[in-house]
N, C-alpha and C positions, 0 to 999 in steps of 0.2 A: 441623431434620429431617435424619436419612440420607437418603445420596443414592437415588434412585430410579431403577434400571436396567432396560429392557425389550428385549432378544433383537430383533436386527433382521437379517435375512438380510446377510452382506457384500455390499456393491459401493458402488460410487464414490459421492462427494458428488454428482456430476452427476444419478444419478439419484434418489438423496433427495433434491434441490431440485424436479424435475419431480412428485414427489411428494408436495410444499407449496409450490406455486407458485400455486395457486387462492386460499391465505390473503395474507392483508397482508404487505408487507414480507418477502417473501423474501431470505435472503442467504448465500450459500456461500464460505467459505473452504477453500481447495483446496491441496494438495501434489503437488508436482512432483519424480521425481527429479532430477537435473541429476548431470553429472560433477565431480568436482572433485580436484584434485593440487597437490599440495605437494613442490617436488623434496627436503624433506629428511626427510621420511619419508610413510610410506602413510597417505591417511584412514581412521578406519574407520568401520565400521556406523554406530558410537553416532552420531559426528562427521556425516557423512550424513543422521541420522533429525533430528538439531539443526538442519538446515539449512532444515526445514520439511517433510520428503521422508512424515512418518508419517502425521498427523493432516487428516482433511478435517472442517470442521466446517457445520452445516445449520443454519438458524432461520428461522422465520418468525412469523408473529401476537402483537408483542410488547406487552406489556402497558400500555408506555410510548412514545411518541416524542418526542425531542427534536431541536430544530431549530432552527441560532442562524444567524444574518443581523445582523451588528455594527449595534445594540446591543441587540437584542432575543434572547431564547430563548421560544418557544413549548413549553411541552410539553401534547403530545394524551392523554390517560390518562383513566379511569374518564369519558368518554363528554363528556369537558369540553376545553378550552385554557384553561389559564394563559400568562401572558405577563410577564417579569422581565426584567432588567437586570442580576441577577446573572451571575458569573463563570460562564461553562457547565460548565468542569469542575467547579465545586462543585455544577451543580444533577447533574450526573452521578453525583456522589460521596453526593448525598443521598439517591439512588437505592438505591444499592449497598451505602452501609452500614449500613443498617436490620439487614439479610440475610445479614451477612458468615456463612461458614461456613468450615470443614475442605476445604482442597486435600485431594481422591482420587486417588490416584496412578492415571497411565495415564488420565486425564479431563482434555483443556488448559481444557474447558469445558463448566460445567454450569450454564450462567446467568449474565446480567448483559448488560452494554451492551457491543454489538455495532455497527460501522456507522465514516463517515469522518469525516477531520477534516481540509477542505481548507485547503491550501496558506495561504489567504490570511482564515484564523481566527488566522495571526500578526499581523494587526490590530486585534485583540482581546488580545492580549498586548504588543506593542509598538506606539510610535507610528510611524507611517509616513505617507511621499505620500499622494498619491491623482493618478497620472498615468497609467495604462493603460488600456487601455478595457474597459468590462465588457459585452459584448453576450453571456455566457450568466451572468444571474444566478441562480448556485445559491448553497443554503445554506452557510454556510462550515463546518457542524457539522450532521452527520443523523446521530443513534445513534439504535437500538430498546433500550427494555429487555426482553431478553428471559426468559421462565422454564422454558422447556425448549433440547433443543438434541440433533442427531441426531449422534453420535461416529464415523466410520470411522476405525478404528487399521490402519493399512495393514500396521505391521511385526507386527502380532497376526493381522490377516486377521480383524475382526469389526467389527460394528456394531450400537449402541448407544443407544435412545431412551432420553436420560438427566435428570432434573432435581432439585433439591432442594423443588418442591411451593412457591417463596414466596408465588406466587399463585395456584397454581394449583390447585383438585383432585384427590385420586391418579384417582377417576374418571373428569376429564375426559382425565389422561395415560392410562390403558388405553384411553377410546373413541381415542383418536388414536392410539394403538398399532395399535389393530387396523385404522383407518382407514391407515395407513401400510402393512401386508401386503397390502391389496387394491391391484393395481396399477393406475392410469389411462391410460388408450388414449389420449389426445388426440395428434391426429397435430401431430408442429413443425411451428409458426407459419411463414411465410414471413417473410425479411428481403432488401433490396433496396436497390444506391446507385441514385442517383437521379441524382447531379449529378454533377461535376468538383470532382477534389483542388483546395484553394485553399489555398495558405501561405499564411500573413502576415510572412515576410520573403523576397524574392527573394534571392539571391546577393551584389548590389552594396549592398540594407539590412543582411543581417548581416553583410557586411564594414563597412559603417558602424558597427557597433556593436561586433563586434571591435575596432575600432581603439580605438575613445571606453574598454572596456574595460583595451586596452594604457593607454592614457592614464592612466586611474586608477591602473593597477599603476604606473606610474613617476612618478607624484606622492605617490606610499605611502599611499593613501586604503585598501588592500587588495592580498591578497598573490593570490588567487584568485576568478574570478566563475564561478557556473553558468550560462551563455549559452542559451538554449533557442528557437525557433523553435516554433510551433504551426500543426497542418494539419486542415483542416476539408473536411467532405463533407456532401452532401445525401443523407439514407436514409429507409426507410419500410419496418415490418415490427417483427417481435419481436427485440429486441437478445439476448434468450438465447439464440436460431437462432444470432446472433452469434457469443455466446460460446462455444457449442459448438462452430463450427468454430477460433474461433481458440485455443479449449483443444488441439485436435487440430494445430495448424500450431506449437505452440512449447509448449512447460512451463517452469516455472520455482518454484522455492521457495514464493512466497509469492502465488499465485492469488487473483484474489476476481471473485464476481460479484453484484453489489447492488442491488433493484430496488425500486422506492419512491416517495415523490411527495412534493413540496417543498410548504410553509405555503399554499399557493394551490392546490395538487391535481394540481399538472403532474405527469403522470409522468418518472421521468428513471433511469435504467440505469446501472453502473457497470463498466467489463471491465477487469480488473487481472492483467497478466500479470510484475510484478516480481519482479527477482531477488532483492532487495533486503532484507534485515531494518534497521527503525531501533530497537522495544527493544521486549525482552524482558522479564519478570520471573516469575521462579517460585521459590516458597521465597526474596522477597526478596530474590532473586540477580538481577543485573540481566547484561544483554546489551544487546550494538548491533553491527552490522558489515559497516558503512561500506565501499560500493564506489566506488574510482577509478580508473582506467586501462581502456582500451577498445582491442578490436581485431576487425574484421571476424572471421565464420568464412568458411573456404573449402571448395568442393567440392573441391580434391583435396589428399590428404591430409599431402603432402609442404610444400604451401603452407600449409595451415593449422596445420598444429607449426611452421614459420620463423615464423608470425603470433604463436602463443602464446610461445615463446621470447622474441619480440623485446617483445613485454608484460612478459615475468617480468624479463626484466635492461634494461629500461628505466629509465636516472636520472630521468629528465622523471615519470614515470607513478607511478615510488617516492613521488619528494620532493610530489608532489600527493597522492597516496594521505597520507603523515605529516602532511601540514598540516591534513587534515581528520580524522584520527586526534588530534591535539592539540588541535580544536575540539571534538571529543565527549567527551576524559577531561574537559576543563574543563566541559561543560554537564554530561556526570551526577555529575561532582564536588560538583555543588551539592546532590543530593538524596542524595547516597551516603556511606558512611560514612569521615571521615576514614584513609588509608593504603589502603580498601580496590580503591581501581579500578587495574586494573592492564591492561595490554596482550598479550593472550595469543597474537596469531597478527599477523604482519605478512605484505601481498604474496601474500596464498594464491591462485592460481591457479584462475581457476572459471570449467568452460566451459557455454553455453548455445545455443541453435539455430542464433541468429543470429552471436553476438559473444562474445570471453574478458571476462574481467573480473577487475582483481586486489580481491582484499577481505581485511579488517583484522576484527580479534576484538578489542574491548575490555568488560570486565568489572568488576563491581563488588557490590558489597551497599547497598542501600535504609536508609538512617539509619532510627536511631530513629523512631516517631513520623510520619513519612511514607507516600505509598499510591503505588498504581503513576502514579494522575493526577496528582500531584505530579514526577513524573518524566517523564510528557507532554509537559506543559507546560512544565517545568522546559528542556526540551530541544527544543523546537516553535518552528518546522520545522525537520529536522533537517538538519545542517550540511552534511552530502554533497553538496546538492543547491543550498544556497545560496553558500557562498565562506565566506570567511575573511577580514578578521573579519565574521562574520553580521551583524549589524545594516547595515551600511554597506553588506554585497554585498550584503542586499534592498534596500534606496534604491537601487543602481545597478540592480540587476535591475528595481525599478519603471519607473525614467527609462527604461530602454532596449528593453525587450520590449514590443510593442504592445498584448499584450493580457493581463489577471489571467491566472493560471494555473488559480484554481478549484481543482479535486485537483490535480491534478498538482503532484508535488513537497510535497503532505500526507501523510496516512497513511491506511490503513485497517487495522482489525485489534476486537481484543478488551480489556475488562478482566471479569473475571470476580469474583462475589461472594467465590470466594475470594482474591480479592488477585495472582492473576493477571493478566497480560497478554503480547499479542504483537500486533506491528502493523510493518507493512511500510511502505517508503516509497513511493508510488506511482506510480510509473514505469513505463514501457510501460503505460499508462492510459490508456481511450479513457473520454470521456463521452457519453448518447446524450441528448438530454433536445432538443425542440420542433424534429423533424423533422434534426438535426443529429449529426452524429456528428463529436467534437472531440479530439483527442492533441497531446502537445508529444512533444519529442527534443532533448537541451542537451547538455553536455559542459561541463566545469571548463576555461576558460581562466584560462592564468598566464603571466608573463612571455617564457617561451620558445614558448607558442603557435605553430601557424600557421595561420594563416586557414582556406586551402584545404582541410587536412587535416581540422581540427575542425568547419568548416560539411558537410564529406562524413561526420564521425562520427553528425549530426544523422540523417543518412537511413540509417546503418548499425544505428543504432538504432530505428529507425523502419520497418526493414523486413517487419519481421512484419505489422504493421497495413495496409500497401501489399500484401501478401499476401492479406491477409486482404478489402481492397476488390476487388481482381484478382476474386479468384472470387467475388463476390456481382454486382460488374459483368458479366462474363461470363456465368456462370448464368442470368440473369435477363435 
């Protein structure tokens, strides 16, 4: 079926989510402008809108839920649960391709599975430990399948209640059209900390693991590890109140807020504030682009250009940014067509609220015969965030970080029936799920490391979310 499009006044994804937030499964992916420079020539527009800056996208009430917890996938549909052992990305793919349709240009998304795929669903892909402790058990895989989906094109200034009808009736899309023009009063929820920050490594543990990390690197088990610490609070209240301020305290690329409830009914929230793309695909064209190298911002303005300078001609920060640039052409090398992946932007310069960041452009074409969850997968979790070489920096990452990481450091994002996708890696991620509210903050240690420097990048990164508890502690 053509696609099906319905006139929706502009404005923000924020407030089409508050205006399907009473159905199941609401979920918003959001765009953020951000600055960015390259000193050897000017970004433009197009380069900008690529970075995630155009599209906010909305769903809710999806048709399907899946929900995998190693080695099960549950999925909730036509008013039943099935329960399999198959691969999840194939029960997703059997979703999807019943339904394939025609990419519409100017539409990232008009249907299909939506939702995340944590960190530690690489246990389902690889074998690995089991030495961390897991005291918040989420699903390692929550997609909706969805069949409609609300479009704001920021660089067009419209929006768009769009679907291709696979499940749905044109009828039931015009009552919820019209249901969408009427607007809902409900005044925001109240959200509230409750307790005190609690890391799970003080200072003298992650220098303990710093070191055990150097150790590794000069026994040549691994050339790079992502080190991360995780901080935990006690909260009570609606995590979307959350997200709305902490949308207002920081932007960034690739937004998301996700709310839903795990195989047993828990509610559990998602607030994704990452700068981060891990891949792309549209027309078969694939994307990733990979950030390494960190540096505080500063309030005045003289310090923070010496800040950004000393990021952009940093050796340290280059040769780390390359090593993980070399672990992504070899992971989408595998789903992509022989000669076609190539390295299009090295060391780009991108500033955000908090922190610079330098990031890599690598690209390529989708082989024969292949789908965008081929390429997932193919490349799950994505290398940024684990070390070099991947397999072995997760075993070290297991042994040394106290607790799974859950999202953090997965993805969230989209595939779309038509062959589509985009999915971010999730970083600056809080999870809210049984009274708790959970984030990490890590940094790529390598050889020339140092300690002090890289456990202070933990909380330079993590700033925002300290902002963000600041004023609900206060307030309240």
């Amino acid at each position: 079926m053509a696609l099906i499009q319905f006139d929706l006044p502009y404005a923000e994804g924020m407030h089409w989510l508050k205006q399907v937030r009473h159905l199941p499964w609401p979920m918003l992916l959001e765009s953020g402008r951000v600055e960015v420079r390259q000193s050897q020539a000017q970004t433009t527009v197009d380069e900008e809108v690529s970075l995630g800056a155009r599209f906010d996208i909305v769903v809710a009430a999806p048709v399907a839920k899946i929900i995998h917890r190693q080695p099960e996938t549950e999925v909730h549909a036509n008013q039943a649960i099935t329960k399999s052992q198959q691969d999840p990305f194939q029960i997703i793919q059997q979703w999807l391709a019943p339904h394939a349709v025609e990419r519409v240009a100017d539409i990232p998304f008009a249907g299909g599975a939506l939702g995340y795929f944590a960190y530690d669903l690489g246990r389902s892909i690889e074998t690995m430990p089991t030495l961390a402790a897991e005291d918040m058990p989420l699903p390692e895989l929550l997609v909706g399948i969805y069949d409609w989906a609300i479009i704001v094109d920021h660089h067009l200034g419209r929006s768009h209640l769009v679907s291709h009808a696979r499940f749905t009736e044109q009828q039931a899309l015009q009552v919820l059209h019209q249901q969408l023009l009427q607007p809902r009063t409900e005044p925001q929820a109240a959200f509230e900390v409750t307790g005190e920050m609690q890391p799970n490594m003080d200072q003298a543990a992650y220098a303990s693991a710093f070191q055990k990390v150097k150790d590794y690197i000069g026994a040549g088990d691994c050339y790079q590890i992502n080190l991360a610490q995780r901080f935990a609070i006690d909260i009570a209240g609606d995590a979307c109140t959350a997200y709305d301020h902490f949308r207002q305290l920081s932007r960034a690329p690739f937004m998301a807020y996700l709310q839903a409830e795990d195989s047993a009914g828990n509610p559990l929230a998602v607030l994704s504030m990452s700068p981060e793309r891990f891949l792309q695909v549209i027309d078969r064209k694939v994307e990733t682009r990979p950030i390494k190298g960190t540096r505080p911002r500063h309030q005045d303005a003289v310090a923070d250009a010496q800040a950004a300078e000393e990021l952009a001609h940093s050796m340290k920060d280059r040769a780390e940014n390359l090593m993980i640039v070399d672990l992504l052409r070899n992971d989408i090398g595998k789903v992509c067509e022989v000669g076609s992946v190539k390295v299009d932007a090295l060391f780009k310069l991108q500033r955000f609220t908090n922190v610079h960041h330098l990031v890599s452009i690598v690209r390529g074409a989708l082989a024969p015969g292949l789908h965008a969850l081929d390429l997932l997968r193919g490349c799950f979790p994505g290398g940024s965030i684990t070390g070099a070489p991947k397999l072995r920096a997760m075993e070290i990452i297991e042994e040394l970080e106290p607790h799974r990481r859950g999202i953090y450091c997965g993805s969230i994002g989209y595939i779309g029936f038509d062959g589509s996708m985009d999915t971010n890696i999730a970083i600056r991620t809080a999870v809210i799920c049984n009274g708790r509210m959970t984030f990490f903050a890590g940094g790529g240690v390598v050889a020339d490391s140092d300690c002090a420097k890289e456990y202070q990048e933990t909380f330079d990164k993590a700033s925002q979310f300290f902002k963000l508890v600041a004023h609900f502690k206060t307030k309240n």
